[in-house]
C-alpha positions as CSV (number, residue, x, y, z in Angstrom):
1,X,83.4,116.4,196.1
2,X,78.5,109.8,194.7
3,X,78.9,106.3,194.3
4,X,79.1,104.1,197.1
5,X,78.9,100.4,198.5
6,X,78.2,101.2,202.6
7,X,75.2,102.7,203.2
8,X,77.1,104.9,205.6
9,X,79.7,105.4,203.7
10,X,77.3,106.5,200.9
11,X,75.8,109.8,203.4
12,X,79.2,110.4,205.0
13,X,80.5,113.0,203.0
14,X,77.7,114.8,204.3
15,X,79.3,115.3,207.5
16,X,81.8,117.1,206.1
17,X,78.7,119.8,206.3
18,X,78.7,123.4,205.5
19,X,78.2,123.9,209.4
20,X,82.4,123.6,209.9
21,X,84.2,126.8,208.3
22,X,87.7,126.5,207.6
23,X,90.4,128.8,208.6
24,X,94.1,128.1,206.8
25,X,93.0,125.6,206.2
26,X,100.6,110.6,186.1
27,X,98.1,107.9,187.3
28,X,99.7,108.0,190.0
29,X,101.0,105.8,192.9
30,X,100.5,106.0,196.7
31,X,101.8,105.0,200.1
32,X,101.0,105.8,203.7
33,X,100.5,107.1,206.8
34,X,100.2,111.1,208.2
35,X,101.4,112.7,211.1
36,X,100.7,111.8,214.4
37,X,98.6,113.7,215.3
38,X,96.4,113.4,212.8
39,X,94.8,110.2,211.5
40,X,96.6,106.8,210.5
41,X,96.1,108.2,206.6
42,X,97.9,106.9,203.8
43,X,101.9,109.2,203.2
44,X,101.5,111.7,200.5
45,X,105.2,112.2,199.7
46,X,106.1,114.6,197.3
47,X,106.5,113.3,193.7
48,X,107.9,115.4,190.7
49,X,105.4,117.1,188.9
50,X,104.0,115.9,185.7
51,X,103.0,119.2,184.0
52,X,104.5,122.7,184.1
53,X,104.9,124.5,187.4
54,X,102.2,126.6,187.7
55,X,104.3,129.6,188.4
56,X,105.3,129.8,184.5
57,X,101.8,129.9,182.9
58,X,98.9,131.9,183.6
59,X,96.8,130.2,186.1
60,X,93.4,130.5,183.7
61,X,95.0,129.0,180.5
62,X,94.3,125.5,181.3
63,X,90.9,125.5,182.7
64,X,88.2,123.1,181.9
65,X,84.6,122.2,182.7
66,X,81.3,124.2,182.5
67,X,81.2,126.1,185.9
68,X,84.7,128.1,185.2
69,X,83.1,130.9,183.9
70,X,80.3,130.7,187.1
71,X,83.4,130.7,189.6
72,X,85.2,133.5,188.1
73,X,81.8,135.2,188.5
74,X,81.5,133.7,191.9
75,X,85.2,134.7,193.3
76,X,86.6,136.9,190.5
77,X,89.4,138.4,192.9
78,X,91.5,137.7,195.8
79,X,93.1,134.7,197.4
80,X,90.2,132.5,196.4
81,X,89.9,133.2,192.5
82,X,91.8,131.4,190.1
83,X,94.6,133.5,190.4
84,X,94.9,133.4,194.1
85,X,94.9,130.1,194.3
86,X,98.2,129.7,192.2
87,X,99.9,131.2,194.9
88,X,99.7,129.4,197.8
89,X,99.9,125.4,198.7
90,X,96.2,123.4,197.9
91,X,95.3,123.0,201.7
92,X,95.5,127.2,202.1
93,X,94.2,128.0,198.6
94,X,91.5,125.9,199.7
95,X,91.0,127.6,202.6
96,X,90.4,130.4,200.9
97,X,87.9,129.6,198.4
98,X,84.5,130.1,199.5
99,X,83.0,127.1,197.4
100,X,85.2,124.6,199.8
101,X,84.5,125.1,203.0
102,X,83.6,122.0,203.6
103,X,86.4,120.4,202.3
104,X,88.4,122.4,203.8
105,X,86.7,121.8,207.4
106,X,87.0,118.2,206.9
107,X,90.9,118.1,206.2
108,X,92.1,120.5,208.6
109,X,90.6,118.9,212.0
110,X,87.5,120.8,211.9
111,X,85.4,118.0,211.5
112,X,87.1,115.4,213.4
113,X,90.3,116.1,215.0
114,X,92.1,113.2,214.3
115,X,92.3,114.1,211.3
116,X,94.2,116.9,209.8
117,X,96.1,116.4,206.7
118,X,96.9,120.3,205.7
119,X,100.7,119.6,206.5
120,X,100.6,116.9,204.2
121,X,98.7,118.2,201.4
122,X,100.9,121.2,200.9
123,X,104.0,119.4,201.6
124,X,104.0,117.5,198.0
125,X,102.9,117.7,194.7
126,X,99.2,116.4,193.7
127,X,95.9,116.3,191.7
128,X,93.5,117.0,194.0
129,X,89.1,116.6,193.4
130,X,88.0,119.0,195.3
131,X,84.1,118.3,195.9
132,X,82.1,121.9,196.2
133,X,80.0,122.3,199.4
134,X,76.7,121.5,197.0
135,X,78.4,118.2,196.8
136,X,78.9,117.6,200.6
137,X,74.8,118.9,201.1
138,X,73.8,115.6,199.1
139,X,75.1,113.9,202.0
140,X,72.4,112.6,204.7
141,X,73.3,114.7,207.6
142,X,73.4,111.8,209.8
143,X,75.8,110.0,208.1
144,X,77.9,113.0,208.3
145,X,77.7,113.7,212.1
146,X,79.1,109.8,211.7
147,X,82.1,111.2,210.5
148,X,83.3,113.2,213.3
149,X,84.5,110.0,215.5
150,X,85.2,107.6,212.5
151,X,88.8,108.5,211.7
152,X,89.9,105.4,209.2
153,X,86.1,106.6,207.3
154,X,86.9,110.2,206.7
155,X,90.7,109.1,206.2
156,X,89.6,107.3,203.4
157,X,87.4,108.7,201.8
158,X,89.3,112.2,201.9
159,X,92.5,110.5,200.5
160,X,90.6,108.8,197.8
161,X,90.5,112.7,196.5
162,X,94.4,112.8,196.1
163,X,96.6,111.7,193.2
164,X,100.1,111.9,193.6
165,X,101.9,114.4,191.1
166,X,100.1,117.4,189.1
167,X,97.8,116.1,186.1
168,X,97.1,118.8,183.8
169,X,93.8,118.6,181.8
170,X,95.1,116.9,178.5
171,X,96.7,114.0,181.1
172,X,93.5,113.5,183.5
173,X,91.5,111.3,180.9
174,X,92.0,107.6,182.5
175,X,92.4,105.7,185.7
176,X,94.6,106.9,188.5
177,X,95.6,105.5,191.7
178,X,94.8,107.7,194.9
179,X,96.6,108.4,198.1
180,X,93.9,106.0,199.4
181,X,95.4,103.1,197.4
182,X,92.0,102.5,195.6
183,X,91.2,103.9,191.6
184,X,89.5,106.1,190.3
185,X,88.9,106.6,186.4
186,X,88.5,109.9,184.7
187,X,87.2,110.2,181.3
188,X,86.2,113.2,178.5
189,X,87.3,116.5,178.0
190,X,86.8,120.3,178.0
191,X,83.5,120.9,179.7
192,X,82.3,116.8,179.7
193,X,84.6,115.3,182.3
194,X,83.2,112.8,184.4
195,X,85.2,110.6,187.3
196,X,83.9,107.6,188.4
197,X,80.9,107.3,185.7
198,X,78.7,109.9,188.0
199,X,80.9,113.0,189.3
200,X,81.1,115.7,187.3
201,X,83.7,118.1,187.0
202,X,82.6,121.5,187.1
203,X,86.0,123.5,186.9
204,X,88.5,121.9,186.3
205,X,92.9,122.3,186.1
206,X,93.1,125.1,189.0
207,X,96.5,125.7,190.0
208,X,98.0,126.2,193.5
209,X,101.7,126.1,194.4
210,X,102.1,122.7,194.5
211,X,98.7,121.2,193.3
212,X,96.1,120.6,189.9
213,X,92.1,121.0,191.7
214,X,89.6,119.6,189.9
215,X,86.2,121.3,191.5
216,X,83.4,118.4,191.4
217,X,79.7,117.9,192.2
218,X,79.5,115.0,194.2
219,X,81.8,113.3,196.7
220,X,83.7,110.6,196.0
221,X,82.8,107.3,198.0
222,X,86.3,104.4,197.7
223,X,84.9,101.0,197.1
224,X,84.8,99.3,200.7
């Protein structure tokens, strides 16, 4: 969940750090702005779906990258395995996976508390790269303690994570415009797909209600 162009930038998904547990937690276009209470982050609104709802297919058929098999291993029951995440919105099937509980700290106010975008998240329809909490370790943990005051930082760098609408594995392949506003560009298939040149995908086409996860291995830093 690392390539970057501001030093701090580069070591603040750190501070996303394992430290913060998490309770409840097609390219597409964006827009903005979250609720008030959170941070002044770009509006996810919802957007129809670009693959099947994940309530007609089995949850497994679709998945992709090297590490399924390891998470199925890892969480091979309950609300946090590939089948209980199908039933509930990304922000609390997140939540309930124990390989994101960093990311899941970092969007629900945990790490900063300006910044909360669970209501948004499972309010719409996206493809999400969900960095694992290995990825968030790379990060310098100074960089991350940054993180906890800089709202517009962790905003962005967060929503550069979210495409609008679902993208399915055999739709990921190319460049696709995040909630952030910024790119990112996806390329290969099965268990080589890359984003960015330098993230890899490590299990990949995870349903939740409303959401396509894409589990990476590093964070993902927007141009700034």
């Amino acid at each position: 969940m690392l390539t970057n162009k501001k030093p701090v930038v580069a070591g603040l998904a750190l501070v996303l750090g394992s430290a913060f547990a998490l309770t409840a937690c097609s390219g597409g276009t964006t827009s903005g702005s979250t609720a008030e209470e959170s941070s002044s982050a770009p509006s996810m609104a919802a957007s129809p779906s670009a693959s099947a709802s994940s309530s007609m297919m089995d949850p497994a058929a679709n998945l992709v990258g090297p590490g399924c098999a390891d998470y199925a291993a890892a969480v091979p029951s309950g609300a946090g395995s590939v089948e209980g995440m199908a039933a509930d919105p990304v922000a609390v099937a997140a939540s309930n996976n124990p390989l994101l509980t960093t990311l899941t700290a970092a969007v629900s106010g945990q790490l900063n508390p300006n910044v909360n975008l669970v209501d948004t998240l499972n309010g719409g329809e996206f493809t999400v790269f969900a960095p694992v909490d290995d990825a968030f370790a790379k990060i310098d943990a100074a960089t991350i303690d940054s993180l906890k005051t800089d709202t517009d930082t962790l905003t962005k760098i967060l929503t550069y994570h979210v495409v609008q609408g679902q993208l399915s594995p055999d739709e990921i392949d190319g460049t696709h415009t995040t909630v952030e506003g910024q790119d990112v560009t996806v390329a290969g298939s099965g268990d080589a797909i890359t984003v960015n040149g330098s993230t890899n995908v490590i299990c990949g086409g995870v349903q939740t209600a409303n959401a396509t996860v894409y589990l990476i291995d590093s964070v993902l830093m927007p141009p700034m």
